[in-house]
C-alpha positions in Angstrom: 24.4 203.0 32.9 26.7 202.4 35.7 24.1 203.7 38.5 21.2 201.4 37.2 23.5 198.5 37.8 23.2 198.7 41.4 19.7 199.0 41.4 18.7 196.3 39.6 21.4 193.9 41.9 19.8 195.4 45.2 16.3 194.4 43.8 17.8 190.9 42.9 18.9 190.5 46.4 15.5 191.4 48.0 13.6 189.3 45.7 15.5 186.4 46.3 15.2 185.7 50.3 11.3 186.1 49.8 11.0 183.3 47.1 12.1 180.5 49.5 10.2 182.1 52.5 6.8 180.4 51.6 8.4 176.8 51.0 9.7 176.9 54.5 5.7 177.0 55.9 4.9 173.1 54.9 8.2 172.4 56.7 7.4 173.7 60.1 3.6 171.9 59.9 5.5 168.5 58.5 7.6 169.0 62.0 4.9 169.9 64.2 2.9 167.0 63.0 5.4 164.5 63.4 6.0 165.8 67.4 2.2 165.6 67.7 2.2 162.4 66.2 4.8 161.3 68.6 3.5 162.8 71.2 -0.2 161.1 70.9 1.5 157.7 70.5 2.9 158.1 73.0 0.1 159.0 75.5 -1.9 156.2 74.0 0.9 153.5 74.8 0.9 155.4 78.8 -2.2 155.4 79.2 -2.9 151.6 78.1 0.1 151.1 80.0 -1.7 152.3 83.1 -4.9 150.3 82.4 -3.0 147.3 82.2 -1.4 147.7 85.1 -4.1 148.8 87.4 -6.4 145.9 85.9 -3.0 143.4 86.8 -3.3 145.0 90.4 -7.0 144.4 90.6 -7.0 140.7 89.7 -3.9 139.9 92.0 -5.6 141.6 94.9 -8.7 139.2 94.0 -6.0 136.2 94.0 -4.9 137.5 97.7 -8.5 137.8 98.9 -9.4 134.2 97.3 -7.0 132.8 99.6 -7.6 134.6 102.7 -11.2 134.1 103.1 -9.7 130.3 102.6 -7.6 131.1 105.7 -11.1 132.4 107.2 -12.8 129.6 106.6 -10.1 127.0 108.2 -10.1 128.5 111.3 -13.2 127.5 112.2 -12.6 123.8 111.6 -8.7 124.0 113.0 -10.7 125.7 116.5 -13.5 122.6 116.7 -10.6 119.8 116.4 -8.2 121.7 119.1 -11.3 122.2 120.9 -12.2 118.5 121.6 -8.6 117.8 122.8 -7.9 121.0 124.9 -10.4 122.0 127.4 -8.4 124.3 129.3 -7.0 126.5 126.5 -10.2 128.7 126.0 -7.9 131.6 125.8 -5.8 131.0 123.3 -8.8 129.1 120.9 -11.1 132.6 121.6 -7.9 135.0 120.4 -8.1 133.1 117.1 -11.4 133.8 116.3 -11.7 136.9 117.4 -8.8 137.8 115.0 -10.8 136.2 112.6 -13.5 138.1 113.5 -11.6 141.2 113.0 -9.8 140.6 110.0 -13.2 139.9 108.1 -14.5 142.9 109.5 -11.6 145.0 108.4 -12.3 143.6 104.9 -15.6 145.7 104.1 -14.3 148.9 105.0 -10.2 149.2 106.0 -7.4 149.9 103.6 -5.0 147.2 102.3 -2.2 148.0 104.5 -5.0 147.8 108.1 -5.5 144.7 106.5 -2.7 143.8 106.3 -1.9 143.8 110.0 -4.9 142.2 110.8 -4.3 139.5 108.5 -0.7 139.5 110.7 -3.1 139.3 113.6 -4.6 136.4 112.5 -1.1 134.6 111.4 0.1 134.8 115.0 -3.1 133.8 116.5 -3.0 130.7 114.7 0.5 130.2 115.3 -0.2 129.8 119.2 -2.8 127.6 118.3 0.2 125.4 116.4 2.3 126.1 119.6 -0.3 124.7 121.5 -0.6 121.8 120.0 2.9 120.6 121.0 2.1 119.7 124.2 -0.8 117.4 123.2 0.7 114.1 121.3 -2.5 112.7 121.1 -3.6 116.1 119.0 -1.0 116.1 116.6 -1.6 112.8 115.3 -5.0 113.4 114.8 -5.9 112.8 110.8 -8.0 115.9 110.6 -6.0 117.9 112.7 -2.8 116.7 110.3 -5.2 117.9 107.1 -5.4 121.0 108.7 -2.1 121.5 108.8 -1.3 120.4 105.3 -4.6 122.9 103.9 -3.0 125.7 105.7 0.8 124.9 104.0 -0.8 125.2 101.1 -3.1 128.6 101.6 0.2 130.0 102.7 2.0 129.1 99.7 -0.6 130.3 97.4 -1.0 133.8 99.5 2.8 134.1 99.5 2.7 133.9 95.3 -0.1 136.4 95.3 1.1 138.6 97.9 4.6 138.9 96.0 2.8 139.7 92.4 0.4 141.7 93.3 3.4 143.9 94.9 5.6 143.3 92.0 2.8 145.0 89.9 2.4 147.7 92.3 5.6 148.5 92.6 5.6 149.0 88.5 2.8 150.8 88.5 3.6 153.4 91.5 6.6 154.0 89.3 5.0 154.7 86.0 2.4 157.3 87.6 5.3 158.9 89.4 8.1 158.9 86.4 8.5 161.7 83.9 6.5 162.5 82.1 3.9 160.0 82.4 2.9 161.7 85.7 0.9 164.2 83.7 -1.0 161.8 82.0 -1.5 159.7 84.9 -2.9 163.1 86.8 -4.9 164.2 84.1 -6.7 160.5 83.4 -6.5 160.3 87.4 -4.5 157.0 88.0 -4.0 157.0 92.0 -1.3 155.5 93.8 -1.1 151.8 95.5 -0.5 150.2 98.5 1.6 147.5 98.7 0.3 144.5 100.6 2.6 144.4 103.4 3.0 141.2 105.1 6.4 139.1 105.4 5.7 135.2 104.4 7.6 134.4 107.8 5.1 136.5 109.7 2.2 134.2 108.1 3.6 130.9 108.2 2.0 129.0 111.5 5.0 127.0 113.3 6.0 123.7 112.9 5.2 124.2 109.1 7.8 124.6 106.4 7.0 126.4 103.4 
């Protein structure tokens, strides 16, 4: 009697462990469904994340080129008024447009930070054109040469609100696709770094106008 008592307690000891092994398979799944859960949220909210911010970019690039190719269009108009009251500054009137020239070139086929020094290009040239106009009274109270001015104080203000957006977004953005561990999703959906729009509101502003 005594040696079946064992017996019968080892079997009760291996039966038991393997009663509770099956209820711990819906357990592992239930966890592993709720990390693939997260995990799927989680690249839907990066990756929408990203869209937004690369379509953000794209508009406040749009917003910076709207205003430049007002820029390009006022230098022709600011270069006829100088024109008719200094005939002996050809030099500095031909540097103007051909930065213009250049910076609307650069347009169709150089990145956004060549632009941005020919855009830099084009600030200076039109500051000697401001400079220039110093030494000719009879210019600076000309009406259309004073609308000028005022047109171009308020392209420069515009460009400067773009210009500090449309980095503000980049810098976001550059910092999502590079962060942990949104950089894999980035790389797999290829989202591609952005340049920043570097040019300094005091480098653009002509003379002789506050922003």
């Amino acid at each position: 009697m005594q040696s079946q008592k064992p017996s019968s307690y080892f079997c009760e000891l291996s039966i038991a462990p393997a009663s509770t092994a099956p209820q711990l398979f819906p357990m592992i799944w239930w966890f592993v469904g709720i990390a693939g859960g997260i995990i799927l949220l989680y690249v839907i909210w990066t990756f929408n994340r990203l869209v937004g911010l690369k379509n953000r970019a794209m508009a406040a690039w749009s917003d910076i080129e709207v205003q430049l190719k007002l820029r390009w269009d006022l230098v022709p108009t600011l270069v006829a008024t100088v024109e008719g009251y200094t005939k002996h500054e050809a030099k500095t009137l031909q540097k103007v447009v051909g930065a213009r020239q250049l910076a609307m070139q650069r347009a169709e086929v150089g990145s956004i930070a060549e632009r941005g020094q020919d855009e830099l290009s084009l600030a200076e040239a039109a500051r000697g054109v401001f400079i220039l106009a110093e030494d000719y009274p009879d210019l600076k109270a000309n009406q259309n040469f004073l609308d000028l001015q005022k047109s171009l104080v308020d392209i420069e203000d515009n460009l400067q609100y773009a210009r500090r957006y449309y980095n503000a977004v980049v810098r976001d953005y550059n910092i999502l696709i590079a962060s942990f561990p949104a950089m894999f999703i980035a790389s797999a959906f290829r989202f591609g770094s952005k340049e920043f729009f570097q040019i300094d509101a005091d480098e653009r502003a002509a003379p002789g106008i506050k922003l």
